[in-house]
PDBQT receptor file of N, H, CA, C and O in Angstrom, charges set to zero:
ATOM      1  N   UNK A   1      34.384 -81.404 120.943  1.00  0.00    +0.000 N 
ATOM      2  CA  UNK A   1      35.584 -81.421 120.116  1.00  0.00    +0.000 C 
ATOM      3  C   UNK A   1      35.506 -80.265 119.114  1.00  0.00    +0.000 C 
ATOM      4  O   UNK A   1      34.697 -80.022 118.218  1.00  0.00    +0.000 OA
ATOM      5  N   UNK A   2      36.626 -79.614 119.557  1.00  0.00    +0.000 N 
ATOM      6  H   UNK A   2      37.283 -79.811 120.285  1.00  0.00    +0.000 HD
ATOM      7  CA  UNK A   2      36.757 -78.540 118.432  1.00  0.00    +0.000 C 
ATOM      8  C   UNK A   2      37.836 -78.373 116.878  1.00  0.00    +0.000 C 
ATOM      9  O   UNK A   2      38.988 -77.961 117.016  1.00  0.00    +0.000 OA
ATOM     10  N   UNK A   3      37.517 -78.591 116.049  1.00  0.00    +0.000 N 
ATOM     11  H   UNK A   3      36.581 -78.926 115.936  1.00  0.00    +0.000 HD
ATOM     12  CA  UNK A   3      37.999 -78.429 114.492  1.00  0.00    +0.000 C 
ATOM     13  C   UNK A   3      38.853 -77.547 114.861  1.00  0.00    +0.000 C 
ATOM     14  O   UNK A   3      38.237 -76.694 115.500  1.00  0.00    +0.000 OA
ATOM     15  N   UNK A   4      40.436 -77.183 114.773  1.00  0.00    +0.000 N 
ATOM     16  H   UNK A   4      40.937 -77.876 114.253  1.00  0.00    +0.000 HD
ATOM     17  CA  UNK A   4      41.457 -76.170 113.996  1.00  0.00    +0.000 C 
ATOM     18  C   UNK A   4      41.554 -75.896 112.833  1.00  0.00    +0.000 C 
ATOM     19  O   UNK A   4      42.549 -76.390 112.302  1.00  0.00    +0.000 OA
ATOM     20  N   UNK A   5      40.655 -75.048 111.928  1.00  0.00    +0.000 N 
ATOM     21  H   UNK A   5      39.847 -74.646 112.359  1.00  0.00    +0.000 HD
ATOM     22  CA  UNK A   5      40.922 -74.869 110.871  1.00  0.00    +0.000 C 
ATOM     23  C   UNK A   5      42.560 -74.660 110.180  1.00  0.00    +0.000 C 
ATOM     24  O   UNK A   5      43.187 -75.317 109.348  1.00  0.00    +0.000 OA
ATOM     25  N   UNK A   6      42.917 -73.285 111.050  1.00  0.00    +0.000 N 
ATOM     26  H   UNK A   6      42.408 -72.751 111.725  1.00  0.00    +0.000 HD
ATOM     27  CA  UNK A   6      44.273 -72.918 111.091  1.00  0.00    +0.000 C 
ATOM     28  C   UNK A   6      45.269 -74.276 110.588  1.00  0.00    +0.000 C 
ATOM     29  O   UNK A   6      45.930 -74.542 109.584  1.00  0.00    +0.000 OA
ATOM     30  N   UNK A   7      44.953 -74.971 111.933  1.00  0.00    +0.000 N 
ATOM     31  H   UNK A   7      44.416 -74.755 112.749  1.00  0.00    +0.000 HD
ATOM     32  CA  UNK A   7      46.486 -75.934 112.382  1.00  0.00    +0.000 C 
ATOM     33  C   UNK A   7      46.125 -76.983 110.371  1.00  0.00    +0.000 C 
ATOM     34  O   UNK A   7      46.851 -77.050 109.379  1.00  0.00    +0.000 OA
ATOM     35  N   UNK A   8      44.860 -77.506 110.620  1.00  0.00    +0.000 N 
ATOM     36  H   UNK A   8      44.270 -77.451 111.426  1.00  0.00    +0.000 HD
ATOM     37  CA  UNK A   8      44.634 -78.386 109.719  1.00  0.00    +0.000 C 
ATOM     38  C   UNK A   8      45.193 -77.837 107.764  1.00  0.00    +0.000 C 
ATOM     39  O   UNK A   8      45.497 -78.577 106.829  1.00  0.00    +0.000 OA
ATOM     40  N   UNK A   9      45.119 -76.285 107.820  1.00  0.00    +0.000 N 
ATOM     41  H   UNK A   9      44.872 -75.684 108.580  1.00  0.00    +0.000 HD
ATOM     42  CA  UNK A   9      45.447 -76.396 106.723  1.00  0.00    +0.000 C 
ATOM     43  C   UNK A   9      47.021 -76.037 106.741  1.00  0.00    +0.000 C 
ATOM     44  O   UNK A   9      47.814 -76.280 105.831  1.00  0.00    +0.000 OA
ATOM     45  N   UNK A  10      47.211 -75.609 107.576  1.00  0.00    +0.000 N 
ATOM     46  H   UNK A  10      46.567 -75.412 108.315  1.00  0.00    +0.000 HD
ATOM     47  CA  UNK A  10      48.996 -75.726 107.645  1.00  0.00    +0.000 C 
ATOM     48  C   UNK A  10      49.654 -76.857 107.750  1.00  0.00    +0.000 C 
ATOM     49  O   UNK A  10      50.867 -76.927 107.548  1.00  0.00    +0.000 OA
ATOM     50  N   UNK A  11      48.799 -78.020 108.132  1.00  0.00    +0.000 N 
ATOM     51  H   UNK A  11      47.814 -77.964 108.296  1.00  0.00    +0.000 HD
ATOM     52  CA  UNK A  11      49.325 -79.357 108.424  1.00  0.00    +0.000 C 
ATOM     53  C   UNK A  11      49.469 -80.100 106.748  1.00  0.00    +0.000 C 
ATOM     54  O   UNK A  11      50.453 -80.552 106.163  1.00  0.00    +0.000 OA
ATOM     55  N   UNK A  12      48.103 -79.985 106.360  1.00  0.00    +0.000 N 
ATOM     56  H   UNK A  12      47.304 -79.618 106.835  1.00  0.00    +0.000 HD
ATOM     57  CA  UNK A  12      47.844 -80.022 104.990  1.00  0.00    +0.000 C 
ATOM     58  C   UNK A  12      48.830 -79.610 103.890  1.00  0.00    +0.000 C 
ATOM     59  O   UNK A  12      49.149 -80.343 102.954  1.00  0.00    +0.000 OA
ATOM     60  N   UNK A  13      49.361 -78.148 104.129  1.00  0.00    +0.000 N 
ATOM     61  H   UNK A  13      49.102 -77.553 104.890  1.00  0.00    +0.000 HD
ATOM     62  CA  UNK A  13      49.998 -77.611 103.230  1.00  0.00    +0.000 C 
ATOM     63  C   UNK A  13      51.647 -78.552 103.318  1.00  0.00    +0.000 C 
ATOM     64  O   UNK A  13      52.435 -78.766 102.397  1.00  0.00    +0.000 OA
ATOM     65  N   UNK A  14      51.736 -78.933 104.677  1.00  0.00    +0.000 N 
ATOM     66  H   UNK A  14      51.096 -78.759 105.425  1.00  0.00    +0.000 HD
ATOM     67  CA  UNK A  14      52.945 -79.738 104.743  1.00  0.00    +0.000 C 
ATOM     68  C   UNK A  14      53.017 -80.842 104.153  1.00  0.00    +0.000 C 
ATOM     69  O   UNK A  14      54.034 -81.269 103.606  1.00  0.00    +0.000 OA
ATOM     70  N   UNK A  15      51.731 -81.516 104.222  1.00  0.00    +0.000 N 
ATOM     71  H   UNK A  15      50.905 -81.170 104.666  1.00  0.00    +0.000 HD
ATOM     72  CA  UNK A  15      51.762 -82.643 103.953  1.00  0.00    +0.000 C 
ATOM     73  C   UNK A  15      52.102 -82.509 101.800  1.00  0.00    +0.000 C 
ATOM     74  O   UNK A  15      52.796 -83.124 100.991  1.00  0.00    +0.000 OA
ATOM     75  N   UNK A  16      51.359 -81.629 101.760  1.00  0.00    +0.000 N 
ATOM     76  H   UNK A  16      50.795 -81.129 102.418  1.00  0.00    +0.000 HD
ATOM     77  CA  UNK A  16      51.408 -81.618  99.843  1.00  0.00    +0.000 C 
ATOM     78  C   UNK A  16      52.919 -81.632  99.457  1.00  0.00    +0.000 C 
ATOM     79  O   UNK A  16      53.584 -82.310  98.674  1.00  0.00    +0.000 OA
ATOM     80  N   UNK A  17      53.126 -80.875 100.099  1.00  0.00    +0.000 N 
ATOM     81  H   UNK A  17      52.586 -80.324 100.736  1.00  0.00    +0.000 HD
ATOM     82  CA  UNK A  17      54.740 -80.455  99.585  1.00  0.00    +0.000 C 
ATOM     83  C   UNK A  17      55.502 -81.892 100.138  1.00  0.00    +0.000 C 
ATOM     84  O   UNK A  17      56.337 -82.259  99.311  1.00  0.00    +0.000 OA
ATOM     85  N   UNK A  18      55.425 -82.725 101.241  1.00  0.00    +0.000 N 
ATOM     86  H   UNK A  18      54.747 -82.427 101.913  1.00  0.00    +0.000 HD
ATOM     87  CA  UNK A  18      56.247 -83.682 101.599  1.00  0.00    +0.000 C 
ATOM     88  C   UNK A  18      55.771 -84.816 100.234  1.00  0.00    +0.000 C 
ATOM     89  O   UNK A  18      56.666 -85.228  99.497  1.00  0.00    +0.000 OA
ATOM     90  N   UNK A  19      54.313 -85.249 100.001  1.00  0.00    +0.000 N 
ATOM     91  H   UNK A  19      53.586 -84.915 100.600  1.00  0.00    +0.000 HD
ATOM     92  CA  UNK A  19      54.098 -85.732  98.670  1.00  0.00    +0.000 C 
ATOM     93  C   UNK A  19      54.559 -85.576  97.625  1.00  0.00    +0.000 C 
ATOM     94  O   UNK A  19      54.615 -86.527  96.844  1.00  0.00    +0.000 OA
ATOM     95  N   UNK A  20      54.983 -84.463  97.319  1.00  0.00    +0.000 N 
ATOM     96  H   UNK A  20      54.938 -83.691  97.953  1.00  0.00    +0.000 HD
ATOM     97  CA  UNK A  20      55.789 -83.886  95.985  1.00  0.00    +0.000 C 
ATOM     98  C   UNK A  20      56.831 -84.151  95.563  1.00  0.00    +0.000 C 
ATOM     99  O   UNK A  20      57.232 -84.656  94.514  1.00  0.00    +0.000 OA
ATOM    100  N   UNK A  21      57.545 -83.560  96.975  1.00  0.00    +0.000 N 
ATOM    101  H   UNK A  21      57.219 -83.150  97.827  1.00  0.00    +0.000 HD
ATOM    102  CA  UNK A  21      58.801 -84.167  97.086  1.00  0.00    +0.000 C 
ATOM    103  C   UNK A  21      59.040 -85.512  97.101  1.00  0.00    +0.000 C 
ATOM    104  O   UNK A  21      60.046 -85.967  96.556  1.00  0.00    +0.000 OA
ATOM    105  N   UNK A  22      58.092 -86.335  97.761  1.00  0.00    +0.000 N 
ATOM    106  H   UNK A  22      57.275 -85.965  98.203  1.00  0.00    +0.000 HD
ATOM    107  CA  UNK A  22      58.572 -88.291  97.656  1.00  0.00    +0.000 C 
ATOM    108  C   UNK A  22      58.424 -88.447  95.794  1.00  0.00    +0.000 C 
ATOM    109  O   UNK A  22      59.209 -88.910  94.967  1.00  0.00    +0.000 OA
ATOM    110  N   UNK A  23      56.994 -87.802  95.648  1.00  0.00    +0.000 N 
ATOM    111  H   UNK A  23      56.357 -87.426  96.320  1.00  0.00    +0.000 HD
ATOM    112  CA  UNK A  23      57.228 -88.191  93.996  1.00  0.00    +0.000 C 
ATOM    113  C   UNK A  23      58.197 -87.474  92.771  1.00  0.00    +0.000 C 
ATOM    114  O   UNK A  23      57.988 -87.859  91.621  1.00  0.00    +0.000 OA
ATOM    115  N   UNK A  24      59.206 -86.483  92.998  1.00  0.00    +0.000 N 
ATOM    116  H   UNK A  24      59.375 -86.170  93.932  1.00  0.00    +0.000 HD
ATOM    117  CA  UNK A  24      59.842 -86.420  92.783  1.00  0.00    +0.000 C 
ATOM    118  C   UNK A  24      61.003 -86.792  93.158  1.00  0.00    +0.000 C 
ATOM    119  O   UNK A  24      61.822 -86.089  92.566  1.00  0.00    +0.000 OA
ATOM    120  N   UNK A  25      61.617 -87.690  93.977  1.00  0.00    +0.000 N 
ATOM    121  H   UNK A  25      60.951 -88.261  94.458  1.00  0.00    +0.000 HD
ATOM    122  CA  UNK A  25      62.711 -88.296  94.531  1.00  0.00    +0.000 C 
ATOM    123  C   UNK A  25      62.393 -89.715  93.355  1.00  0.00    +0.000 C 
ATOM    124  O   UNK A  25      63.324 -90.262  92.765  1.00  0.00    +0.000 OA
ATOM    125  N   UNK A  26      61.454 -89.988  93.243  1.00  0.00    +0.000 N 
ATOM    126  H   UNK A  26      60.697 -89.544  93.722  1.00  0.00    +0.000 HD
ATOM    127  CA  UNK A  26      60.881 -91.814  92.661  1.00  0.00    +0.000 C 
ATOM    128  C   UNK A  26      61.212 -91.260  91.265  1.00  0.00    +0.000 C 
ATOM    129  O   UNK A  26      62.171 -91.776  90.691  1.00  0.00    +0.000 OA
ATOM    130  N   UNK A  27      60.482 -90.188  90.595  1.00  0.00    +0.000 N 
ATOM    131  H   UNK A  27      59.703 -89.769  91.062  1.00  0.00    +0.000 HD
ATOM    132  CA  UNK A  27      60.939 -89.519  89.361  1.00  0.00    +0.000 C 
ATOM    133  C   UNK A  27      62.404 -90.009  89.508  1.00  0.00    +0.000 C 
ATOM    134  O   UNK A  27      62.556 -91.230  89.499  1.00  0.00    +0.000 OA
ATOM    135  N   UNK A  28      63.182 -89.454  89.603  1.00  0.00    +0.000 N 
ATOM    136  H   UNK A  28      63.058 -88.462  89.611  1.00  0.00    +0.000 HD
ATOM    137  CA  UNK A  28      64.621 -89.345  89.775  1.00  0.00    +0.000 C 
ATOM    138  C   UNK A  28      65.121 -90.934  89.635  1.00  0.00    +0.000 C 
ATOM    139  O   UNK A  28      65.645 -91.432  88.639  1.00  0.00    +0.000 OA
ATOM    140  N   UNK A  29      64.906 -91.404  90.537  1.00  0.00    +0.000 N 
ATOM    141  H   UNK A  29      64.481 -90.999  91.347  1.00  0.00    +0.000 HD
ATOM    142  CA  UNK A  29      65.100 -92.661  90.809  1.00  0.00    +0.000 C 
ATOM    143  C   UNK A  29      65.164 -93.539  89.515  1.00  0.00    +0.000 C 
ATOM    144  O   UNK A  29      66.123 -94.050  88.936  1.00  0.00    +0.000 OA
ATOM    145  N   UNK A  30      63.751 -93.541  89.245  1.00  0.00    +0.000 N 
ATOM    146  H   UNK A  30      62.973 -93.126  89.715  1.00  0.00    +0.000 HD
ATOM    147  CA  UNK A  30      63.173 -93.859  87.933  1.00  0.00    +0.000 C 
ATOM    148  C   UNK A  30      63.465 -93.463  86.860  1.00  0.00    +0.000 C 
ATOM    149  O   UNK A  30      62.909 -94.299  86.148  1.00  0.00    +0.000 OA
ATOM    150  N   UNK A  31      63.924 -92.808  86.236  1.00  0.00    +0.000 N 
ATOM    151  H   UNK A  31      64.376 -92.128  86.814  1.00  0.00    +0.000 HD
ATOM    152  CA  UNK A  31      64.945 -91.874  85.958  1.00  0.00    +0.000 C 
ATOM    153  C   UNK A  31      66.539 -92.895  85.562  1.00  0.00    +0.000 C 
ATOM    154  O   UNK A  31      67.015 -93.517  84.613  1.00  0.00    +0.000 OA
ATOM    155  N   UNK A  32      66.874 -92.550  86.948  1.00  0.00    +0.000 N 
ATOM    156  H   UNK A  32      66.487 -92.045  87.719  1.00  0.00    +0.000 HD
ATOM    157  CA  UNK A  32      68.236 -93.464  86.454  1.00  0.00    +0.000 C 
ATOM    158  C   UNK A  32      68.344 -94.609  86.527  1.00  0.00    +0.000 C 
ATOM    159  O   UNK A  32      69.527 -94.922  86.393  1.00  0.00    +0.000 OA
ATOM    160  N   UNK A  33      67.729 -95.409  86.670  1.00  0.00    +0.000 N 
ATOM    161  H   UNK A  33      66.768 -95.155  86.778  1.00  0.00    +0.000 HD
ATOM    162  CA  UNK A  33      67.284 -97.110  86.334  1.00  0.00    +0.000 C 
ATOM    163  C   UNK A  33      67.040 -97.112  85.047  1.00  0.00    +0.000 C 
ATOM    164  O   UNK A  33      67.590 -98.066  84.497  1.00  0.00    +0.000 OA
ATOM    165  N   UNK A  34      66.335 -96.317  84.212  1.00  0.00    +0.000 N 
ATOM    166  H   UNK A  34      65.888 -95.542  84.659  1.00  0.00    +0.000 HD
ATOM    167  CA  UNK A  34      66.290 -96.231  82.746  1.00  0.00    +0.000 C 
ATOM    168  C   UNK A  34      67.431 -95.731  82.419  1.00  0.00    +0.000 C 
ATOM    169  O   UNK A  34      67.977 -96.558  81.689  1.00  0.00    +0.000 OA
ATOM    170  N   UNK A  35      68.155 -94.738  82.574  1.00  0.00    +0.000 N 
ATOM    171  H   UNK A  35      67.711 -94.066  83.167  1.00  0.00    +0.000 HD
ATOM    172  CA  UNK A  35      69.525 -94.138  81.919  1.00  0.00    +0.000 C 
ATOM    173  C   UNK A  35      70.427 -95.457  82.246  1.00  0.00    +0.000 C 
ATOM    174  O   UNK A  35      71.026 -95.848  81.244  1.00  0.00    +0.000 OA
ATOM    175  N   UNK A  36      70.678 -96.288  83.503  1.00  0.00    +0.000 N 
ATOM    176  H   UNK A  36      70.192 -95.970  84.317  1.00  0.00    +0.000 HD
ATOM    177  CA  UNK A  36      71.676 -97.543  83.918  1.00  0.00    +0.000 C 
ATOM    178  C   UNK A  36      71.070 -98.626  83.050  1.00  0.00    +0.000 C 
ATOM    179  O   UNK A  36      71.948 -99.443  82.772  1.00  0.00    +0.000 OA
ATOM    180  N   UNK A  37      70.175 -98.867  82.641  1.00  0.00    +0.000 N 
ATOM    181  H   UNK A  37      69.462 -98.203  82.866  1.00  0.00    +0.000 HD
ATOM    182  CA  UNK A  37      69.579 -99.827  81.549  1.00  0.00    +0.000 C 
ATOM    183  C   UNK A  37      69.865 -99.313  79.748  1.00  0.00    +0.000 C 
ATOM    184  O   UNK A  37      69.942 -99.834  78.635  1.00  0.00    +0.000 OA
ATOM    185  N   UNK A  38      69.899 -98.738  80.024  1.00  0.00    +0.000 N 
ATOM    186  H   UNK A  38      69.836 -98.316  80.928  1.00  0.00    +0.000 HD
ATOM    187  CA  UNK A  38      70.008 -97.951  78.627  1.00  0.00    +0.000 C 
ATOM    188  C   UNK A  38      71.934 -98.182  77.994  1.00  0.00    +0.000 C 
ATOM    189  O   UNK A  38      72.543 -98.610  77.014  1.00  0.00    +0.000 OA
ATOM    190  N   UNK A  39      72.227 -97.505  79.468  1.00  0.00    +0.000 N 
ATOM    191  H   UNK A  39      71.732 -97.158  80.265  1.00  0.00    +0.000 HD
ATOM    192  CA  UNK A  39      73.915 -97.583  79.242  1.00  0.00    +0.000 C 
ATOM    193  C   UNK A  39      74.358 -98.914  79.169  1.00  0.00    +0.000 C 
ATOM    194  O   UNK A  39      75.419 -99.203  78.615  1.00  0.00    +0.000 OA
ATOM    195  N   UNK A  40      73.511 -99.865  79.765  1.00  0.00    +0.000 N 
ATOM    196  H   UNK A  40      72.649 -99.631  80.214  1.00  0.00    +0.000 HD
ATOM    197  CA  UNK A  40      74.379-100.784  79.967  1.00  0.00    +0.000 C 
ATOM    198  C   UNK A  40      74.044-103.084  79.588  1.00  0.00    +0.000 C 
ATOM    199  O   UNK A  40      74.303-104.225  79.970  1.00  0.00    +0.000 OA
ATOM    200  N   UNK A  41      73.037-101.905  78.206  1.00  0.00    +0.000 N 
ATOM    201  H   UNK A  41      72.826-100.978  77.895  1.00  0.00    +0.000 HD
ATOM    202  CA  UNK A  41      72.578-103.116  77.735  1.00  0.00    +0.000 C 
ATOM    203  C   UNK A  41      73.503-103.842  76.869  1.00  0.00    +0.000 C 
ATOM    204  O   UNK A  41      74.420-103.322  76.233  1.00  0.00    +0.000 OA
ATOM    205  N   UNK A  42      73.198-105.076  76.889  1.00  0.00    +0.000 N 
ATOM    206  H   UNK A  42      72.453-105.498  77.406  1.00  0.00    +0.000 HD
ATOM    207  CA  UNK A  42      74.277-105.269  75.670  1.00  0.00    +0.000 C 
ATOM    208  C   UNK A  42      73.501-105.279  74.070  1.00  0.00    +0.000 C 
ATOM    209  O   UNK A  42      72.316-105.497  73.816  1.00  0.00    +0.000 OA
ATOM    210  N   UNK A  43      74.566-104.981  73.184  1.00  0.00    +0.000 N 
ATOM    211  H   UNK A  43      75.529-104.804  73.390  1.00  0.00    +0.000 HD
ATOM    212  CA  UNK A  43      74.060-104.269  71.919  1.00  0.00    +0.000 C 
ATOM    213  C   UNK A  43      74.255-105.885  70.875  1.00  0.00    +0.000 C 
ATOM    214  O   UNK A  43      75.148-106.694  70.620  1.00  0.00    +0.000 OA
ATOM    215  N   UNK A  44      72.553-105.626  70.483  1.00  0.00    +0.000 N 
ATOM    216  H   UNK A  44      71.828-104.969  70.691  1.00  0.00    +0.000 HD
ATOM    217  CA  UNK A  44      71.851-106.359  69.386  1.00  0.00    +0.000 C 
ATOM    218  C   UNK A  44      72.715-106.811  68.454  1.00  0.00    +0.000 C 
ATOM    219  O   UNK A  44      73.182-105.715  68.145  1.00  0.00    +0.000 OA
ATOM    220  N   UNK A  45      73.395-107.723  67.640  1.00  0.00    +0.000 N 
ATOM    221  H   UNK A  45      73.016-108.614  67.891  1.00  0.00    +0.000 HD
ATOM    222  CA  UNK A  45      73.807-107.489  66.279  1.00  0.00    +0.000 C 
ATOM    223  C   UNK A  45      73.138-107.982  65.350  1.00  0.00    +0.000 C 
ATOM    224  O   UNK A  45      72.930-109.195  65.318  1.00  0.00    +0.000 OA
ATOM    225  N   UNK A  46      72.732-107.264  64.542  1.00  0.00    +0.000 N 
ATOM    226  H   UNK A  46      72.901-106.279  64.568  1.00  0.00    +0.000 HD
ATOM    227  CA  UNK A  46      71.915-107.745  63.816  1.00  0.00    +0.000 C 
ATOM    228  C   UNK A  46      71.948-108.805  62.621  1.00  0.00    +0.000 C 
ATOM    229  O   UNK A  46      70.908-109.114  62.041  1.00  0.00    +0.000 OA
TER     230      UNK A  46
């Protein structure tokens, strides 16, 4: 069995960037679940 260095770090490099991108999609996400909570709490009276 022979190792592809090549293939493995090009596979690699795909893979980082597809990670990035999921955790920036969840950012986002996360994101506006706080801005829709924020907008749409109802307000305290004190």
């Amino acid at each position: 069995m022979h190792l592809q260095v090549e293939a493995f770090l090009t596979s690699l490099g795909l893979m980082v960037e597809s990670m990035l991108g999921i955790f920036a999609v969840m950012l986002v996400i996360m994101g506006l679940i706080l801005l829709l909570n924020r907008l749409t709490a109802e307000k305290k009276n004190p």
